[in-house]
ChimeraX commands (.cxc) that place a marker at each C-alpha (Angstrom):
marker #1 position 90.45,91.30,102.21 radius 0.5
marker #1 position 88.81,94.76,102.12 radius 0.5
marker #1 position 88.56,96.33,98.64 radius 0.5
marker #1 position 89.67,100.14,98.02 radius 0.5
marker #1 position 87.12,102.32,96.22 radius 0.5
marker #1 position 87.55,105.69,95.12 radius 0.5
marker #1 position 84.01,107.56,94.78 radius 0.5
marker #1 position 83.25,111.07,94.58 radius 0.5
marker #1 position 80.96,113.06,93.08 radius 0.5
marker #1 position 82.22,115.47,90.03 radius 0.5
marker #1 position 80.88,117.48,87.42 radius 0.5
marker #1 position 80.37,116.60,83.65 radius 0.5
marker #1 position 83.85,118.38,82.97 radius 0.5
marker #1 position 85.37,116.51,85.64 radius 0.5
marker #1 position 85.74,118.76,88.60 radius 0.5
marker #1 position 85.17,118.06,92.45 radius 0.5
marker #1 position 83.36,120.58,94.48 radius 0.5
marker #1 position 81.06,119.36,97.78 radius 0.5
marker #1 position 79.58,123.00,97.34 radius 0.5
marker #1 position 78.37,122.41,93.55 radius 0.5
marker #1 position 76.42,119.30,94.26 radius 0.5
marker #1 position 73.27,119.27,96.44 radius 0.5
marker #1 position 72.09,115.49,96.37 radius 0.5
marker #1 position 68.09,115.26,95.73 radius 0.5
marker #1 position 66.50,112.94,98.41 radius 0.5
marker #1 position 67.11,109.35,96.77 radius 0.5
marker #1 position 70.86,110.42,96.07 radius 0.5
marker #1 position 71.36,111.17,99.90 radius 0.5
marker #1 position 69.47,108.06,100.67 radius 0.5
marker #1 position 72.14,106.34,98.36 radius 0.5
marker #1 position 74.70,108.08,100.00 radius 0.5
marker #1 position 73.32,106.84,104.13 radius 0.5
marker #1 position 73.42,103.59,103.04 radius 0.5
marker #1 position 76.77,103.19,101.25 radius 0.5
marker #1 position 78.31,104.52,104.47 radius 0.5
marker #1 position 76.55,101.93,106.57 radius 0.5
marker #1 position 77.52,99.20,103.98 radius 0.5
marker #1 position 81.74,100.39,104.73 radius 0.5
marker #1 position 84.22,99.12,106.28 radius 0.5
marker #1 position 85.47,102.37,106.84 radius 0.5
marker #1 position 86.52,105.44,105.08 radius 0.5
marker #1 position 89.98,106.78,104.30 radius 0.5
marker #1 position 90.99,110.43,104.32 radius 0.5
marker #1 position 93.13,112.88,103.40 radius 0.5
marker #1 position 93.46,115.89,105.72 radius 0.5
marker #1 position 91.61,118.31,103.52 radius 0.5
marker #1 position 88.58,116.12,103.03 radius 0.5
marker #1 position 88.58,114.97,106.66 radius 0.5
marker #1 position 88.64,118.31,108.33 radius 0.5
marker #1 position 85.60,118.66,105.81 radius 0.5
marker #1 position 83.69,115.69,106.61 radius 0.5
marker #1 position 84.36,116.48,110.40 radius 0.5
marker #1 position 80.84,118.11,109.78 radius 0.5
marker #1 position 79.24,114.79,110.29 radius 0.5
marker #1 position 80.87,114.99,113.73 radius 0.5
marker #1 position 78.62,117.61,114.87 radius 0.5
marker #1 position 75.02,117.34,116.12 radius 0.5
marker #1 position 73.25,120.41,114.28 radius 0.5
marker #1 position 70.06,121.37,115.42 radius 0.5
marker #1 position 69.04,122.43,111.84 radius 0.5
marker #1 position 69.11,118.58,110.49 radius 0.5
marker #1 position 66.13,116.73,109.48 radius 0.5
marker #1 position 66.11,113.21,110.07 radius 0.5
marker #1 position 67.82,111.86,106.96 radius 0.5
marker #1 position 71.07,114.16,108.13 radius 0.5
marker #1 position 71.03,112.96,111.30 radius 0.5
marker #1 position 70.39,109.07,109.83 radius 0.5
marker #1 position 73.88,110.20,107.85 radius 0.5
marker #1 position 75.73,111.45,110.68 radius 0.5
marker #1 position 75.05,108.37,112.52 radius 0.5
marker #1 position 76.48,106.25,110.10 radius 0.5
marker #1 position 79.18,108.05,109.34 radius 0.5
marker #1 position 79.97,108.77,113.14 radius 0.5
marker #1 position 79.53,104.75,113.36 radius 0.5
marker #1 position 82.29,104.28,111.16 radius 0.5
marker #1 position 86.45,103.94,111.17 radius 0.5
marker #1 position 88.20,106.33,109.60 radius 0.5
marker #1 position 91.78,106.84,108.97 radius 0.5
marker #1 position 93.56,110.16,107.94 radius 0.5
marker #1 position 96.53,110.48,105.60 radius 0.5
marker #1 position 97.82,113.27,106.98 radius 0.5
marker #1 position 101.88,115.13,107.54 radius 0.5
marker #1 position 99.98,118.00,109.68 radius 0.5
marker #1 position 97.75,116.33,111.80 radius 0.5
marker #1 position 98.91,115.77,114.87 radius 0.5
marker #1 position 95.28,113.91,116.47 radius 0.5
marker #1 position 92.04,113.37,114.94 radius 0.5
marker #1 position 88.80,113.32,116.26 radius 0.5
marker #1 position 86.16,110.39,117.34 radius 0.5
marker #1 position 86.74,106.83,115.79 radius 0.5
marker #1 position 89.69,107.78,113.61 radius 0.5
marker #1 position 93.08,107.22,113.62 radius 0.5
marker #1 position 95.90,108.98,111.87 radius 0.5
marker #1 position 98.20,107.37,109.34 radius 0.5
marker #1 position 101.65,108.22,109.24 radius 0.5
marker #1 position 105.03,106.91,107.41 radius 0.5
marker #1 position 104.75,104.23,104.92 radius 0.5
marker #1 position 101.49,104.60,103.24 radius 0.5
marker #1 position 101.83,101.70,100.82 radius 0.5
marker #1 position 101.94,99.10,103.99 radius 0.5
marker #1 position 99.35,101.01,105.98 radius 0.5
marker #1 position 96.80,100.59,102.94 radius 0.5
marker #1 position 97.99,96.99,102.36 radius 0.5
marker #1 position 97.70,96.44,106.25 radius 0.5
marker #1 position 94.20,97.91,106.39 radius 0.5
marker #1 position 93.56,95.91,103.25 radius 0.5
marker #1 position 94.54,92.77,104.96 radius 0.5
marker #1 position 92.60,93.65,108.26 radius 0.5
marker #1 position 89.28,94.58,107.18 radius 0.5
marker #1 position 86.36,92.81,104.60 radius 0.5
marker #1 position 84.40,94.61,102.76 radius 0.5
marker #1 position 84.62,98.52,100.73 radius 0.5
marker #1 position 87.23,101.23,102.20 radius 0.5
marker #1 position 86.15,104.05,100.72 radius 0.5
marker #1 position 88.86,106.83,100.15 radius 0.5
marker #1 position 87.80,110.19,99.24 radius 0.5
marker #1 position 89.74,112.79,97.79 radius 0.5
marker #1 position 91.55,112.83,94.68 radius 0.5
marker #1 position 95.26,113.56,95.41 radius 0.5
marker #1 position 94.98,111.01,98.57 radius 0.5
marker #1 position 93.18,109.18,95.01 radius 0.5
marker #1 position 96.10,109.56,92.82 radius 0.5
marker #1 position 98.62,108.66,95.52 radius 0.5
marker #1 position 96.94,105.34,96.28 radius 0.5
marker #1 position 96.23,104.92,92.25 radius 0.5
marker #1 position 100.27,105.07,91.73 radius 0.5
marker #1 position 100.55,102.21,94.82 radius 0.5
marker #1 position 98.35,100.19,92.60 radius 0.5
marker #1 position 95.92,99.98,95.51 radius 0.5
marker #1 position 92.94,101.70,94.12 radius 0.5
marker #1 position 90.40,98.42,93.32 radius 0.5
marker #1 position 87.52,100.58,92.33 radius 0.5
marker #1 position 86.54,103.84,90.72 radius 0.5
marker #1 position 82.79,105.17,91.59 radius 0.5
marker #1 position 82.48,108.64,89.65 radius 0.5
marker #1 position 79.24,110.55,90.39 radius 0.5
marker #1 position 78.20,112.73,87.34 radius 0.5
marker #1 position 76.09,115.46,88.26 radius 0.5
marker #1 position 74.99,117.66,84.90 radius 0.5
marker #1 position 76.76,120.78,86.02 radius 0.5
marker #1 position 79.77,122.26,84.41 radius 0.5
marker #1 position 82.47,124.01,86.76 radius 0.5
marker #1 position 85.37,124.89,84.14 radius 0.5
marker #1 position 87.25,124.98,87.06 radius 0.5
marker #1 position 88.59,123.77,90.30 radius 0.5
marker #1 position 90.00,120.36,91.50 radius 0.5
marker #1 position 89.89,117.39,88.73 radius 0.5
marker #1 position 88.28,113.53,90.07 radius 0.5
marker #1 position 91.59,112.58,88.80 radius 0.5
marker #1 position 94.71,114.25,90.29 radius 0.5
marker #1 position 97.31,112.79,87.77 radius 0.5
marker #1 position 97.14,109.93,85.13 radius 0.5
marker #1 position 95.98,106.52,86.15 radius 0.5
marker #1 position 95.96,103.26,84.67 radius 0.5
marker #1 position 93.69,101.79,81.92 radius 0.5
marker #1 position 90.32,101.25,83.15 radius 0.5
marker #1 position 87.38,99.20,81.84 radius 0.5
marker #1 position 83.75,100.04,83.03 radius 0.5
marker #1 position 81.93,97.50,84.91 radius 0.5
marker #1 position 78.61,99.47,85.78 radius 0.5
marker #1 position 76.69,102.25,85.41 radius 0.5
marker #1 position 73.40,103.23,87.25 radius 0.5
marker #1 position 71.20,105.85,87.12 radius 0.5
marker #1 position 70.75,107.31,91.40 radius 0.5
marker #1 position 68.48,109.73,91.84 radius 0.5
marker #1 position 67.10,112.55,89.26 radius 0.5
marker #1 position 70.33,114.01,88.11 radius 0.5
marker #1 position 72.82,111.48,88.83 radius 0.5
marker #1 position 74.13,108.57,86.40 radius 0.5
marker #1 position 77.55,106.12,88.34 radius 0.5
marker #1 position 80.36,105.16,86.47 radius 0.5
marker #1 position 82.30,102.19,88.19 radius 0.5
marker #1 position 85.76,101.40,86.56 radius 0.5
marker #1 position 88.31,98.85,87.86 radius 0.5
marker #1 position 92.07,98.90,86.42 radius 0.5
marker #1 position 92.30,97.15,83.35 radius 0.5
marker link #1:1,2 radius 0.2
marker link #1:2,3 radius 0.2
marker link #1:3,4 radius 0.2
marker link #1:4,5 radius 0.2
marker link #1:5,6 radius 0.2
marker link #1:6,7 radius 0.2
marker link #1:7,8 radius 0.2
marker link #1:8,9 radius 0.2
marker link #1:9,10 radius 0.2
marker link #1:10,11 radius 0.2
marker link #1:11,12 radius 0.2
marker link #1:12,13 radius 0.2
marker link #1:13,14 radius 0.2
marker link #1:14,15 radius 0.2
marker link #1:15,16 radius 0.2
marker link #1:16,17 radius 0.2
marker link #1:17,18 radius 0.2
marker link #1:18,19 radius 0.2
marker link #1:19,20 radius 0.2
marker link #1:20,21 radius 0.2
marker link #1:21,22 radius 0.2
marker link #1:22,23 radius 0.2
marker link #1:23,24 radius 0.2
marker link #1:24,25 radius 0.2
marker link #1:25,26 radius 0.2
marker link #1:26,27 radius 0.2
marker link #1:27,28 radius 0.2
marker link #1:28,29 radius 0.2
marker link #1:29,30 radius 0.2
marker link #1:30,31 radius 0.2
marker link #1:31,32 radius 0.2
marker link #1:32,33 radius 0.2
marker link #1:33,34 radius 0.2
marker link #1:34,35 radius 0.2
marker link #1:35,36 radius 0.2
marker link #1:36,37 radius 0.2
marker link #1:37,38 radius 0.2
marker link #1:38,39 radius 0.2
marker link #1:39,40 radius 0.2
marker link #1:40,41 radius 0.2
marker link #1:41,42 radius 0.2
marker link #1:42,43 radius 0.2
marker link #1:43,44 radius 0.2
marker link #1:44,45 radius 0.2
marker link #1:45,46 radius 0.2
marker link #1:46,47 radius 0.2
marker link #1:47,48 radius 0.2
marker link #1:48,49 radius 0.2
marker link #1:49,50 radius 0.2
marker link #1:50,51 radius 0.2
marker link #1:51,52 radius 0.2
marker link #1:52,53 radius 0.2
marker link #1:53,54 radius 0.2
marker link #1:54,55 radius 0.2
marker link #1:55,56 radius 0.2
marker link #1:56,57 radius 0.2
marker link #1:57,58 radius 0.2
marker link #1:58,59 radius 0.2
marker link #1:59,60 radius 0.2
marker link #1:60,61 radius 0.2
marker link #1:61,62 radius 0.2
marker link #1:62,63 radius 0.2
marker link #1:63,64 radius 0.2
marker link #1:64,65 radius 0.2
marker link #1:65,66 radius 0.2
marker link #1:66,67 radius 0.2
marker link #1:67,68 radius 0.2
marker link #1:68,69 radius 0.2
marker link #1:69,70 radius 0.2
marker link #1:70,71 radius 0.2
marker link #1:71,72 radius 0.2
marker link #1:72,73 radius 0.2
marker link #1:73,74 radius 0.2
marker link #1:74,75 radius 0.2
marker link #1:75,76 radius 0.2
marker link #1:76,77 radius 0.2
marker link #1:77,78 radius 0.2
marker link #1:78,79 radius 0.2
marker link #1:79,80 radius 0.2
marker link #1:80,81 radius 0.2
marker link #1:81,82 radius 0.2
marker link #1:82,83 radius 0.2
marker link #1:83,84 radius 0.2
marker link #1:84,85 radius 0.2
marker link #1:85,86 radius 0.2
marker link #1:86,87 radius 0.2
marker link #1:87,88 radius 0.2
marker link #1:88,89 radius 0.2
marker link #1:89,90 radius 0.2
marker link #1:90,91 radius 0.2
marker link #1:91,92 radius 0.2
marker link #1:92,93 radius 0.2
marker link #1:93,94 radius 0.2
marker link #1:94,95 radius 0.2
marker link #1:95,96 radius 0.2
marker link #1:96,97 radius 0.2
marker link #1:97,98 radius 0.2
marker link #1:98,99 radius 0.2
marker link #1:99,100 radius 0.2
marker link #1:100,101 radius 0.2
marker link #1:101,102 radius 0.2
marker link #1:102,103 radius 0.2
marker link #1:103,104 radius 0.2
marker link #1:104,105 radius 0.2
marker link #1:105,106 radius 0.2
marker link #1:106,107 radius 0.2
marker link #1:107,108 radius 0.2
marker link #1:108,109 radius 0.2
marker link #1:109,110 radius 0.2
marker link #1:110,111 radius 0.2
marker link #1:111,112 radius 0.2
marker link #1:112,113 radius 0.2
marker link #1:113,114 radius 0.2
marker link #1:114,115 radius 0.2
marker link #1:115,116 radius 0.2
marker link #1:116,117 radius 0.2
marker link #1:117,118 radius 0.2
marker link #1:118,119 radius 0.2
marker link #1:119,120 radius 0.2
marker link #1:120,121 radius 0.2
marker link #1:121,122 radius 0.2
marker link #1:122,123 radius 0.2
marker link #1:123,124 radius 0.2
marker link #1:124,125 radius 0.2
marker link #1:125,126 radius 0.2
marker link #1:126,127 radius 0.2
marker link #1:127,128 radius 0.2
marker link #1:128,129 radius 0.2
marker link #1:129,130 radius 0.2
marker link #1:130,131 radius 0.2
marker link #1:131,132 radius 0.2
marker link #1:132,133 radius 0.2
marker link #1:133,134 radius 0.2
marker link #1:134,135 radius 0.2
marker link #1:135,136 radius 0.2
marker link #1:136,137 radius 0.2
marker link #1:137,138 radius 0.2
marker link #1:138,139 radius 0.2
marker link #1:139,140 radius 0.2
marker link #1:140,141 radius 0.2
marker link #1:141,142 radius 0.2
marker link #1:142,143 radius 0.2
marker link #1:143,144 radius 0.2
marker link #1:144,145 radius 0.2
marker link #1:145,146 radius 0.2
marker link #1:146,147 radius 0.2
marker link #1:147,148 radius 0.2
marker link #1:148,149 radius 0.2
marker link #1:149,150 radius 0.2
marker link #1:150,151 radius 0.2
marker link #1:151,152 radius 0.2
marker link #1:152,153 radius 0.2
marker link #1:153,154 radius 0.2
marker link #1:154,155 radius 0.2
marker link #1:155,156 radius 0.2
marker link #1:156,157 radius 0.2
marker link #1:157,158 radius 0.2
marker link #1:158,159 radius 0.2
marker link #1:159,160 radius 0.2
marker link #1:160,161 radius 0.2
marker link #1:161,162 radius 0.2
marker link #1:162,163 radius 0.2
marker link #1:163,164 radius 0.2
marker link #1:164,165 radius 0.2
marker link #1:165,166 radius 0.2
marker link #1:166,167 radius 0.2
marker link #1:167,168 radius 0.2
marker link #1:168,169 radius 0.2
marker link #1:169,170 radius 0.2
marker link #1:170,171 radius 0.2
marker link #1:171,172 radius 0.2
marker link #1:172,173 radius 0.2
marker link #1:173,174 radius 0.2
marker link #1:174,175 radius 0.2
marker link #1:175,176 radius 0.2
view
């Protein structure tokens, strides 16, 4: 049975912005190899259409973007979305009864789903299907934007934390 893991990269006052945080080279090599370790990767339409980067082939990329696009291209994905109406290579869209889609994929796959996105989060956190928190602190302060956590969310106890990179020190929490 696959596990779900939320993990996301925020500041040190707990916002999420993809244009605040520039991984240094061992966090992006962190970040290739998680995706080739998934069993997929679960979306809301927001952070899809902004991941739909990865789709690309941009002649600007050095080699450890393309080694990331690869993987990610590589990948399932499936998109939470009301809006969507198709979605592009190796995804699938996910519509009506999220709770038994999740459980379904759950029962389907081995492995880590990652989801990514915190109301998509915070929806799947109220299921009770979120098995894993994985925040990324990066020492930056926004004092603004969209919060890691989009509405409250059960006790949780830490498990790990590692240092990745220069900057960047991982929390991982599972519900207590």
């Amino acid at each position: 049975m696959a596990k779900i893991v939320f993990a996301l990269n925020q500041s040190l006052d707990g916002f999420v912005d993809h244009m605040a945080f520039q991984p240094d080279p061992l966090l992006f090599r962190h970040f290739i190899d998680d995706v080739r370790g998934l069993a997929g990767s679960l979306y809301g339409r927001r952070m899809y259409e902004t991941m739909r980067y990865w789709d690309g082939d941009h002649y600007e990329w050095d080699a450890p973007e393309r080694e990331y696009a690869a993987a990610w291209q590589s990948k399932p994905k499936w998109v939470v979305s009301r809006t969507l109406k198709s979605v592009g290579p190796n995804a699938s869209l996910i519509e009506g009864d999220l709770a038994a889609a999740i459980r379904g994929l759950k029962a389907r796959h081995e492995g880590e789903i990652e989801v990514a996105g915190p109301e998509l989060a915070h929806s799947l956190t109220e299921l009770g299907l979120v098995d894993e928190y994985r925040l990324y602190l990066h020492p930056v302060v926004l004092g603004h934007g969209k919060p890691f956590f989009a509405g409250p969310r059960p006790p949780l106890r830490l498990v790990a934390s590692d240092r990745i990179g220069g900057q960047v020190i991982r929390l991982t929490y599972v519900p207590a």
